[in-house]
C-alpha positions in Angstrom: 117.9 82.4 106.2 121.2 83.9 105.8 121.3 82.8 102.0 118.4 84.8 101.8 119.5 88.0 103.2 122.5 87.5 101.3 120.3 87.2 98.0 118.0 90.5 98.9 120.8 92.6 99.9 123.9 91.5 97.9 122.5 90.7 94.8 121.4 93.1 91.7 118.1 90.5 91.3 117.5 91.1 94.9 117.4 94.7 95.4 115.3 94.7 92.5 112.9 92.6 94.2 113.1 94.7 97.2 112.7 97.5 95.0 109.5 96.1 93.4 108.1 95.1 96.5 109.1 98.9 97.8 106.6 99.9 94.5 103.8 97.4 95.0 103.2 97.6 98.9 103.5 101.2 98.8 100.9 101.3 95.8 98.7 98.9 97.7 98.7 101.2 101.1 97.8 104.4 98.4 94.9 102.7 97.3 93.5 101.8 100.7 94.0 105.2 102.0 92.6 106.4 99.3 89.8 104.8 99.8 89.4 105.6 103.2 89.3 109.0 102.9 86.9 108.9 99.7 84.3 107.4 102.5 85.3 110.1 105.0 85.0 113.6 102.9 82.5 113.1 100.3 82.3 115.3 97.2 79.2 117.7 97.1 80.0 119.1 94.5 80.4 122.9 93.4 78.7 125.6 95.2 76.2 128.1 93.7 78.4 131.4 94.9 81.3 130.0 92.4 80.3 132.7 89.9 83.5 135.2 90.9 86.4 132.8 88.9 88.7 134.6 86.6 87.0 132.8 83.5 83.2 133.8 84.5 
C-alpha cells in the first residue's frame, strides 16, 4: 500500500492519474446533478407577456 501512495503522490504519472480521476469523477457527479435537477424544474417554456425585450 505504501508503494502505492508513493506512486500517486511522488510520481509525475501519478498525479496525473489523480489529476484525471479529479476530471472524470467530478464530470460524472455534473452529469448526475444535472440530471436531477432537469427532473425537478422542468422547462415550460417562454411566457406570452415576453413582448417588452429590447429586440421586440
Amino acid at each position: 500500500m505504501d508503494a502505492f501512495f508513493s506512486f500517486l503522490f511522488n510520481t509525475r504519472e501519478g498525479v496525473a492519474v489523480l489529476f484525471v480521476a479529479g476530471i472524470v469523477i467530478f464530470g460524472i457527479a455534473a452529469f448526475v446533478l444535472e440530471k436531477r435537477t432537469h427532473k425537478l424544474y422542468v422547462d415550460r417554456g417562454p411566457a406570452d407577456d415576453d413582448d417588452d425585450g429590447f429586440w421586440s
